[in-house]
C-alpha positions as CSV (number, residue, x, y, z in Angstrom):
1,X,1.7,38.3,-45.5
2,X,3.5,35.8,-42.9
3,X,1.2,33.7,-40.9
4,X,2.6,32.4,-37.3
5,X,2.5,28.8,-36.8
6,X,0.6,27.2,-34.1
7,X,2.4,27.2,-31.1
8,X,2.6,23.5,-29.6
9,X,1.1,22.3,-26.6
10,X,3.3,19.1,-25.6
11,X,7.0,19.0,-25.8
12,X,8.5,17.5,-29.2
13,X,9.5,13.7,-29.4
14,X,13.2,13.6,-28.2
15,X,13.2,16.1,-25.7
16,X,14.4,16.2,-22.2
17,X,12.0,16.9,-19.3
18,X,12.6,17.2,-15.6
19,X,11.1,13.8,-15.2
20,X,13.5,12.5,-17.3
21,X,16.3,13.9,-15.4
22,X,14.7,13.0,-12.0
23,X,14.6,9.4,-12.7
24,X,17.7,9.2,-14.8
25,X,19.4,10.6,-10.8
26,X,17.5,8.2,-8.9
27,X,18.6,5.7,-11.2
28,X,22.3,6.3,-11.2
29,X,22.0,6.7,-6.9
30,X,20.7,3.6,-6.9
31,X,23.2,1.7,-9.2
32,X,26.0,3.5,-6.5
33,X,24.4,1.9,-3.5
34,X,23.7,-0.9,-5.3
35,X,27.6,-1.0,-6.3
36,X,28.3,-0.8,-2.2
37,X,26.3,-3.4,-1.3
38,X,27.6,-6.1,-3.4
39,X,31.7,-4.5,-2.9
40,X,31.2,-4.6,0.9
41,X,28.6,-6.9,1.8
42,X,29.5,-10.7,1.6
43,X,26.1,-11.9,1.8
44,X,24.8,-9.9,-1.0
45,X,27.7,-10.7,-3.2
46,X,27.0,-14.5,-2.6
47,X,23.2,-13.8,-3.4
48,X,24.4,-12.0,-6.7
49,X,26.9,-15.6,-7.5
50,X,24.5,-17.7,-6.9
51,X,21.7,-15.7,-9.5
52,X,24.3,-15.9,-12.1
53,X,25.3,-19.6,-11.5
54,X,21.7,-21.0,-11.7
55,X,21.6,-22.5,-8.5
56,X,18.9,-21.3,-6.2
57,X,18.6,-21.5,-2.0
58,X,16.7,-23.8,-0.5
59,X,13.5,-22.3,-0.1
60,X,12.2,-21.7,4.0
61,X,9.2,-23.3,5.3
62,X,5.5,-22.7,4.0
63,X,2.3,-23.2,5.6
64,X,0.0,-24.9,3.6
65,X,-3.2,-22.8,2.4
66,X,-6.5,-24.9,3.8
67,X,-8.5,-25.5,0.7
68,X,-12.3,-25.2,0.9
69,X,-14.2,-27.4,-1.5
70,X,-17.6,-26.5,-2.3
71,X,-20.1,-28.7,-0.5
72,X,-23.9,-29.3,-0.5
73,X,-26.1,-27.0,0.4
């Protein structure tokens, strides 16, 4: 007379998994430290300015990569 549906084997679209809530914590720790750093540290605060104002520090020194060219052979 009634026939039971399938049951299904993957969570519906929309839901909430553990995952989900696992990340969504490490996410909101990491916007509270992130909060500290830039309310307490000087340095970072000036680092966060100067992303927002364009400018960018000078960049240190490099060491220049030897190039190889291909040669006879």
């Amino acid at each position: 007379m009634y026939e039971i549906p399938p049951k299904r084997k993957v969570a519906p679209r929309g839901s909430v998994n553990r995952r989900d809530v696992e990340e969504a914590a490490a996410r909101a720790v990491f916007v509270e430290e992130l909060v500290q750093a830039v309310e307490s540290d000087p340095r970072v605060r000036a680092a966060i300015l100067r992303l927002v104002a364009g400018t960018r520090r000078a960049p240190g020194p490099t060491t220049m990569a030897t190039v190889r060219r291909g040669g006879g052979g």
